[in-house]
C-alpha positions as CSV (number, residue, x, y, z in Angstrom):
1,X,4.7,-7.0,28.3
2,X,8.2,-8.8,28.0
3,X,11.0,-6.9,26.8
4,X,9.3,-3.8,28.4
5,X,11.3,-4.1,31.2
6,X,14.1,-2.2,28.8
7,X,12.1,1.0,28.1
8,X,11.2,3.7,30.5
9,X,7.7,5.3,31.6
10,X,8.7,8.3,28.9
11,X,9.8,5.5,26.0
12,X,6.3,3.9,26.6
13,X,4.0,7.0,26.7
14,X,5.7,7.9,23.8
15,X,5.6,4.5,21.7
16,X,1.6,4.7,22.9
17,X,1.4,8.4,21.4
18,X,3.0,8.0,18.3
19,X,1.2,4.4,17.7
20,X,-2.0,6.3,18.4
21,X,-1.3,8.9,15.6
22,X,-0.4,6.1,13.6
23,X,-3.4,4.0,13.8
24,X,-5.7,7.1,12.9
25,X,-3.6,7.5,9.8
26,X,-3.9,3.7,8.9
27,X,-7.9,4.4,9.4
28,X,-8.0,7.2,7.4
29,X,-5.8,5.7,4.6
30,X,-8.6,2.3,4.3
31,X,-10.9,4.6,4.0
32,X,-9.8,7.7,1.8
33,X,-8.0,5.2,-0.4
34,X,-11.0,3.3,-1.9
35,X,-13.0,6.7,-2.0
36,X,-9.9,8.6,-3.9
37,X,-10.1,5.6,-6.4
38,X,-13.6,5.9,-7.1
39,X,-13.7,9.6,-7.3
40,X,-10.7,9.6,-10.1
41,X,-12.4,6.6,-12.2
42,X,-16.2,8.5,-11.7
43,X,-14.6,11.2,-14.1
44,X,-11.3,10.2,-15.5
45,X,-8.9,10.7,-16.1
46,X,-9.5,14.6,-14.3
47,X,-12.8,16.4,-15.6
48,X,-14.9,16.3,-12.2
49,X,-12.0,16.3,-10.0
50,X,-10.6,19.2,-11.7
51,X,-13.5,21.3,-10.9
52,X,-14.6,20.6,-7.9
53,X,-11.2,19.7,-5.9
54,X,-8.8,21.8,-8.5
55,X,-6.1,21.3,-10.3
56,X,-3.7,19.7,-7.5
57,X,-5.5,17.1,-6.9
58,X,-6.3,15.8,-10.1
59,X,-2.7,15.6,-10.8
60,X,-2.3,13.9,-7.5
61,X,-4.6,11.2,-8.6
62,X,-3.6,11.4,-12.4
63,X,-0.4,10.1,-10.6
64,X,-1.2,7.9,-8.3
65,X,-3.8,5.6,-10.8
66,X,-2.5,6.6,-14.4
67,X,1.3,7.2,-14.1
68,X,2.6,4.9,-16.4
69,X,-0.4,5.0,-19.3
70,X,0.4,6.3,-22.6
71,X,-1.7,9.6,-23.3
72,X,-5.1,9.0,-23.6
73,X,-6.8,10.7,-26.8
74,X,-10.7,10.6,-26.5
75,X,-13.2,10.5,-23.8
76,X,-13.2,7.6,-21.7
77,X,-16.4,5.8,-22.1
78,X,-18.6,4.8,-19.3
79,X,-17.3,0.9,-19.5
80,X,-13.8,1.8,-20.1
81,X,-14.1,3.7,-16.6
82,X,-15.4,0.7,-15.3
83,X,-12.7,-2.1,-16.5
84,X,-10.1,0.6,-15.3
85,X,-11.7,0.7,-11.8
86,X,-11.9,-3.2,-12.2
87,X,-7.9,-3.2,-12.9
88,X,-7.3,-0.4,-10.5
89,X,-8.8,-2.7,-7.7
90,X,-5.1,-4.9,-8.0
91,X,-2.8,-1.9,-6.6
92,X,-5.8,-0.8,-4.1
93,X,-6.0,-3.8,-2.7
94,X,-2.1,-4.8,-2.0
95,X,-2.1,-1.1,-0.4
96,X,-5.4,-1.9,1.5
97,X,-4.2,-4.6,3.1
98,X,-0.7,-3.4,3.8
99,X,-2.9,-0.5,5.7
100,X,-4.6,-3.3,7.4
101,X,-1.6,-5.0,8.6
102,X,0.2,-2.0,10.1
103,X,-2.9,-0.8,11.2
104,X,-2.9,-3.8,13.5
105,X,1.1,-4.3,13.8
106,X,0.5,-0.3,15.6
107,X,-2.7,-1.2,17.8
108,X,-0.4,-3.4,19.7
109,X,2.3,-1.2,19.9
110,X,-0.1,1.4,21.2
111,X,-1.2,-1.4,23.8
112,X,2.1,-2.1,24.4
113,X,2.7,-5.0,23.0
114,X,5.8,-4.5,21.6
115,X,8.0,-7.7,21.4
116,X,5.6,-10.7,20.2
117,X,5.1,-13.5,17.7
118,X,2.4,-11.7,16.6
119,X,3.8,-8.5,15.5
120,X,6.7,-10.7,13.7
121,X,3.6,-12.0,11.8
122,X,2.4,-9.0,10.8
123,X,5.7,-7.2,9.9
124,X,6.3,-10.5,7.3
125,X,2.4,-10.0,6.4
126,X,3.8,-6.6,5.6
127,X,6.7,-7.2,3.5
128,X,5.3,-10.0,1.4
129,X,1.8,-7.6,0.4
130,X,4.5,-5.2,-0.8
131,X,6.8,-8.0,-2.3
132,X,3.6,-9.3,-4.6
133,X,2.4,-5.7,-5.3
134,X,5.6,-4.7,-6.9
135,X,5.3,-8.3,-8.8
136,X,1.5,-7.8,-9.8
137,X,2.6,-4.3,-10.7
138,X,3.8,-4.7,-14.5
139,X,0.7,-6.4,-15.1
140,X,-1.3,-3.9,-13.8
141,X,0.3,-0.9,-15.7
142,X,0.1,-3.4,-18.8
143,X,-3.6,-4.5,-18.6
144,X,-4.7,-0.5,-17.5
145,X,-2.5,1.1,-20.5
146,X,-4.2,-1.4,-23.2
147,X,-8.0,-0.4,-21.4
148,X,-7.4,3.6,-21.3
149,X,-6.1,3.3,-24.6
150,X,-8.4,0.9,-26.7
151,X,-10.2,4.1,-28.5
152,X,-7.2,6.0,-29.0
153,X,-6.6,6.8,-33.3
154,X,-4.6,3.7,-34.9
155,X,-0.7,3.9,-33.7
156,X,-1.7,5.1,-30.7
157,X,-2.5,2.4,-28.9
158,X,-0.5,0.8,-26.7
159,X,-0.1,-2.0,-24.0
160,X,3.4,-0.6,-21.9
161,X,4.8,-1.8,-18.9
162,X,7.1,0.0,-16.7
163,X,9.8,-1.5,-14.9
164,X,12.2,0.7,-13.3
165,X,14.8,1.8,-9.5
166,X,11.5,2.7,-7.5
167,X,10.6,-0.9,-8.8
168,X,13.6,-2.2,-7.5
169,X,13.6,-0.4,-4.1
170,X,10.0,-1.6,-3.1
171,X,11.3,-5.2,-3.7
172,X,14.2,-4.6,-1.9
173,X,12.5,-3.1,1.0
174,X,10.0,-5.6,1.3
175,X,12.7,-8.3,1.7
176,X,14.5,-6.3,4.2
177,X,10.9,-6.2,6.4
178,X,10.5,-10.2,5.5
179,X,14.0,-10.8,7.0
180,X,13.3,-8.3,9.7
181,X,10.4,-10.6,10.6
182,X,12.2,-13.4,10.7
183,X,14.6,-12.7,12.9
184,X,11.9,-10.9,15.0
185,X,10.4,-14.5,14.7
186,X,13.8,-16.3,15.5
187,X,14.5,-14.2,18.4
188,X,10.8,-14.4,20.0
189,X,11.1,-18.5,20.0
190,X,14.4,-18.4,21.4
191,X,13.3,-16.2,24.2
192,X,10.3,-18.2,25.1
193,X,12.8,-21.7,24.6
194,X,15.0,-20.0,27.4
195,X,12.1,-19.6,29.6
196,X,11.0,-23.2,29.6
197,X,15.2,-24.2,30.1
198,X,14.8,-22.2,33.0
């Protein structure tokens, strides 16, 4: 509970409310996020999704798992499905375990454990998931293009990847919650030095 001394009875009831609301959306997210993934690949790139959850949502996941693939000109067979849910696996996994992390980074805060060693950890957990996603990420969009479009007619197929600001922005925000952490870090050991002075 140190640092707490700082915030009032309102600040903490309303850290514990808003961490609260948080952690149910980090619960739902590990466990919609898998089942989303398997839905789109059980169908791809939109057939069953289309009909039964409409169009919105088909784009929605078109978006989220096949942005940056060249069009895709035939059916996708039953083991293309399967390597592409195999390659998907890379960017579900970073975003899994970034989930994880803040799901736990907010159980503390929603216990009131805001200022600790252990939340620095988690923030820098945090920001390097997101760091190596964004680096795993070209090879992701490179490996998934070449699977989706094995099939495709001659001069159609095509192994791209897609660098570009959004790119750029994730890295940069990731090191901004690395350095974040650190001096969370920094901070935290100089507090607990002082104690021991004293």
């Amino acid at each position: 509970m140190h640092g707490l001394l700082f915030l009032g009875r309102n600040s903490m009831n309303k850290i514990q409310f808003v961490s609260q609301i948080l952690l149910w959306v980090f619960r739902a997210l590990l466990i919609l996020l898998p089942l989303s993934l398997l839905l789109f690949w059980v169908d791809a790139p939109n057939g069953l999704i289309k009909s039964t959850l409409g169009e919105g949502w088909a784009s929605f996941l078109a978006i989220n798992y096949m942005a940056s693939t060249p069009p895709v000109l035939h059916t996708l067979s039953a083991t293309t499905k399967l390597c592409g849910l195999l390659i998907s696996l890379i960017p579900l996994s970073i975003n899994m375990l970034t989930a994880y992390f803040l799901l736990k980074l907010f159980k503390n805060y929603a216990a009131l454990n805001i200022f600790s060693l252990e939340n620095a950890h988690f923030i820098k957990r945090t920001g390097w998931t997101i760091f190596i996603g964004q680096i795993l990420r070209p090879i992701h969009d490179a490996m998934l293009s070449a699977i989706v479009t094995w099939n495709n007619p001659p001069g159609h197929r095509l192994m791209t990847i897609m660098l570009d600001k959004t790119n750029l922005a994730f890295v940069a925000c990731a090191l901004m919650i690395i350095l974040v952490s650190w001096i969370m870090t920094e901070a935290y050991q100089e507090q607990e030095t002082s104690k021991l002075i004293v």
